[in-house]
Structures are given as C-alpha cells and as structure tokens.
C-alpha positions as CSV (number, residue, x, y, z in Angstrom):
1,X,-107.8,63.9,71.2
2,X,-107.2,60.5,72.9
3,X,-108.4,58.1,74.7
4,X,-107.4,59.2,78.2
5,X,-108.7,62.3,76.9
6,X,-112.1,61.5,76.5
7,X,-112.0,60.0,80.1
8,X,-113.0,63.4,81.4
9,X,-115.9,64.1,79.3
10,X,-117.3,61.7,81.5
11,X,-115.4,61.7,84.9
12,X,-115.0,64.9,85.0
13,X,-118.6,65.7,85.3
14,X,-119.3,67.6,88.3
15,X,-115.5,68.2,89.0
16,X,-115.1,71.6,89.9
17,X,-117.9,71.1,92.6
18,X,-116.4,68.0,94.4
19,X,-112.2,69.3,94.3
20,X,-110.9,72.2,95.5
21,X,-107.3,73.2,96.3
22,X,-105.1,71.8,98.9
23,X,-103.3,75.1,101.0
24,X,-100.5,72.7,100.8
25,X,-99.9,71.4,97.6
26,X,-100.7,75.1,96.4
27,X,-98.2,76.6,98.3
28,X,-95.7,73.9,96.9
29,X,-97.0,75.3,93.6
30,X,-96.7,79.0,94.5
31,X,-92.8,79.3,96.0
32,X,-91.6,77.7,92.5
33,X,-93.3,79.8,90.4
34,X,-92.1,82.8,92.0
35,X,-92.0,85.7,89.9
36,X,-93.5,84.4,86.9
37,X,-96.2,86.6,85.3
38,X,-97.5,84.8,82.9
39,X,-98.1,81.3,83.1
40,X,-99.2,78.5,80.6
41,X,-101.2,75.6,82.7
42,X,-100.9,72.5,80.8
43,X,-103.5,69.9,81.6
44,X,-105.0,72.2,83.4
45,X,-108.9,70.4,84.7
46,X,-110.7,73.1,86.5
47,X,-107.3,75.6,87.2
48,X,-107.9,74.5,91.0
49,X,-104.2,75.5,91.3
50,X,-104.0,78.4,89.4
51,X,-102.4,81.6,92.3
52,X,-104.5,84.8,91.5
53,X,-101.5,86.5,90.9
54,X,-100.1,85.6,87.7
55,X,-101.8,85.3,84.4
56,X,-103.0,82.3,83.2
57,X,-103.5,80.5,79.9
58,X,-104.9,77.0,80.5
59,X,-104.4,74.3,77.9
60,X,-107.0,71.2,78.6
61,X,-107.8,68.8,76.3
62,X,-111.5,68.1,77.9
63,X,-114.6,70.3,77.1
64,X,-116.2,69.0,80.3
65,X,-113.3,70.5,82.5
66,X,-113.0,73.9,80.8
67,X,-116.7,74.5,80.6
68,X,-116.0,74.3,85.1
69,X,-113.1,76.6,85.1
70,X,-114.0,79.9,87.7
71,X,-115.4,82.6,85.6
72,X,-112.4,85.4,85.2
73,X,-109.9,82.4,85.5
74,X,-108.0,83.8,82.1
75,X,-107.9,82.0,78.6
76,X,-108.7,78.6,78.1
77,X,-107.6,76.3,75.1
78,X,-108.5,72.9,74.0
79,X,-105.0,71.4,73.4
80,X,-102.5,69.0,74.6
81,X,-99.2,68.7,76.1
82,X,-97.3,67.4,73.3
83,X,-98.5,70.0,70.9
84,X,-99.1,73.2,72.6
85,X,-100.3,76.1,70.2
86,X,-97.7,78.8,71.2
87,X,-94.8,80.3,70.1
88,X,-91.2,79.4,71.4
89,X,-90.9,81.4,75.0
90,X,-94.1,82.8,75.1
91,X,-94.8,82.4,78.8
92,X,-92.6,82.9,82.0
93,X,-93.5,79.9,83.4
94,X,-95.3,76.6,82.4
95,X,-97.2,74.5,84.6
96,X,-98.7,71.1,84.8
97,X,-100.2,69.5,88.2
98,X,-101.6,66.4,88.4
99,X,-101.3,65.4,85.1
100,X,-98.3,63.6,83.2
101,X,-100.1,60.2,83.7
102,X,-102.4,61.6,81.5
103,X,-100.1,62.4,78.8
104,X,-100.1,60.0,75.9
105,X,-96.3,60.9,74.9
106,X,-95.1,62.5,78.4
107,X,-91.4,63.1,76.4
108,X,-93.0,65.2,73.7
109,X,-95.4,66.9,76.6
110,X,-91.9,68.1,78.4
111,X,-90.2,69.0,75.6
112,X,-93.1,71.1,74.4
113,X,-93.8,72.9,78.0
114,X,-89.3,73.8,77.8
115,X,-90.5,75.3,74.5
116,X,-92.8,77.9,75.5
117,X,-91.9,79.0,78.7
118,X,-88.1,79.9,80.6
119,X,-90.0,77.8,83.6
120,X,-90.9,74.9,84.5
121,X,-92.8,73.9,87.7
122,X,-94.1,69.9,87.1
123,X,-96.1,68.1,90.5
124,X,-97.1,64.8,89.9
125,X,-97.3,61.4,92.2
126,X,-93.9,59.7,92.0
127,X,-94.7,56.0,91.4
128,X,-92.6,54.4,93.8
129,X,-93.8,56.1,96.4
130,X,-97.3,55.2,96.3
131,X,-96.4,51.4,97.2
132,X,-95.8,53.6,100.7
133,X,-99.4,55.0,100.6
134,X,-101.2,53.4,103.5
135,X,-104.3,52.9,100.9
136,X,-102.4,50.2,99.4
137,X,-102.6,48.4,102.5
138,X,-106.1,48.1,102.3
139,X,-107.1,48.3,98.5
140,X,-103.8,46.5,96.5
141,X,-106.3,46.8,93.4
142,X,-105.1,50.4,93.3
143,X,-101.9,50.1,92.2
144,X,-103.3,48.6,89.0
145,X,-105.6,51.9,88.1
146,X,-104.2,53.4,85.1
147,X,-103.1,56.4,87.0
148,X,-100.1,53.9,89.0
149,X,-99.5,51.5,86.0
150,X,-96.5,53.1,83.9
151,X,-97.2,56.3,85.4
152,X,-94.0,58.8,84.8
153,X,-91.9,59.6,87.8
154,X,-89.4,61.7,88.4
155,X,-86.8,60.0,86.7
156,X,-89.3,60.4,83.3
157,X,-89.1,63.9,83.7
158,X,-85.3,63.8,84.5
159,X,-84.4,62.1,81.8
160,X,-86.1,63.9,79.4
C-alpha cells in the first residue's frame, strides 16, 4: 500500500455517511455499462456508484472505506489498480470512478482493468477543465491539491 493509499485510513473516516450518489453522474455510469453482469470496481471507496443490477466485486485499497461499504454490496478486496488479483477476462465490465488520481502508476492500473474485464467504463475529472470550475475563481489554492496536480486526463487514459 502507498502513500495516497493510507490517505483514506484517515480521510475517509466517516465517508459513507457524508457522500452519496449523484442521479447524474450514476446514470453517466449506468448507460456505459449496459449489459455487463458482472463488474470489477477498481478503487471502489464506499461502492456509492455501484447500479443494483449487476454483480459487483470491489477492489479498494483502504480498510477504512470497505469497512463503510452497504451491507449486501457484493465482495470486497483489499488491492490496487495496478495489480488486481484476477484472472485475464474474469469480469464483463471493469469500473473505476473517481479515482485515477489516486493511482500511483495510472498506466499499469489501465492496463490491468483491460486485463480482467471485455469493458471498460473510467469517470474521472479531466484536468484542464477544472481551470473552468468557477471554485477556482474564488480559491486558486485548489488547483494545487494533489487531486489537480499531475492528475491523469483523458489523454492518460488514451494513450495508454
């Protein structure tokens, strides 16, 4: 485990009870998933945008954010991206929301997600587009938070 890891031992105390799902951002989850029964959820938090209809396995590096996952939310696993314990094509679809900044090698994460599953479905903050974000505006200092500073965009997971 890293670092960034061990970030959410600490900050993710408390998660699951101050986030919930977005109806928007799940439904931009949902259509691109499609059929997929099974799904692999890598980075996974507190599955906050995990659709009741598939099957879920949720890989999450962080004790704290498992031990909040919704009781009956499927398997859990303590792994990472870049090393996922599965076999080649195991799941329909693989899934990671929210979380490539996190990644310590986001190339070796990618790779490893087009490994064990036919599917990919990736939603993360595109970098140049937060210098739109009215925030920014108001509070520059966020652009230097970890989460903005090399953060992959969608050129990252292009290109890989």
């Amino acid at each position: 485990m890293n670092t960034r890891d061990q970030v959410y031992e600490s900050i993710g105390v408390g998660y699951a009870a101050a986030c919930w799902p977005d109806p928007r951002i799940n439904q931009v989850i949902v259509d691109p998933l499609g059929d997929a029964r099974t799904v692999i959820n890598v980075g996974a938090g507190g599955g906050n945008y995990e659709p009741t209809d598939h099957i879920f396995t949720a890989v999450e590096p962080s004790l704290e954010m498992i031990t909040q996952r919704t009781t009956g939310a499927g398997t859990s696993v303590r792994g990472v991206a870049e090393a996922l314990p599965f076999r080649d094509q195991t799941f329909d679809a693989a899934l990671a929301t929210f979380t490539l900044h996190d990644w310590s090698k986001v190339a070796a994460g990618l790779n490893e997600m087009r490994r064990v599953a036919k599917r990919q479905v990736i939603l993360l903050f595109e970098p140049s587009e937060s210098l739109k974000f009215w925030l920014v505006e108001y509070s520059p200092e966020c652009l230097a938070l970890p989460s903005e500073t090399g953060a992959p965009g969608m050129d990252d997971v292009g290109s890989t």
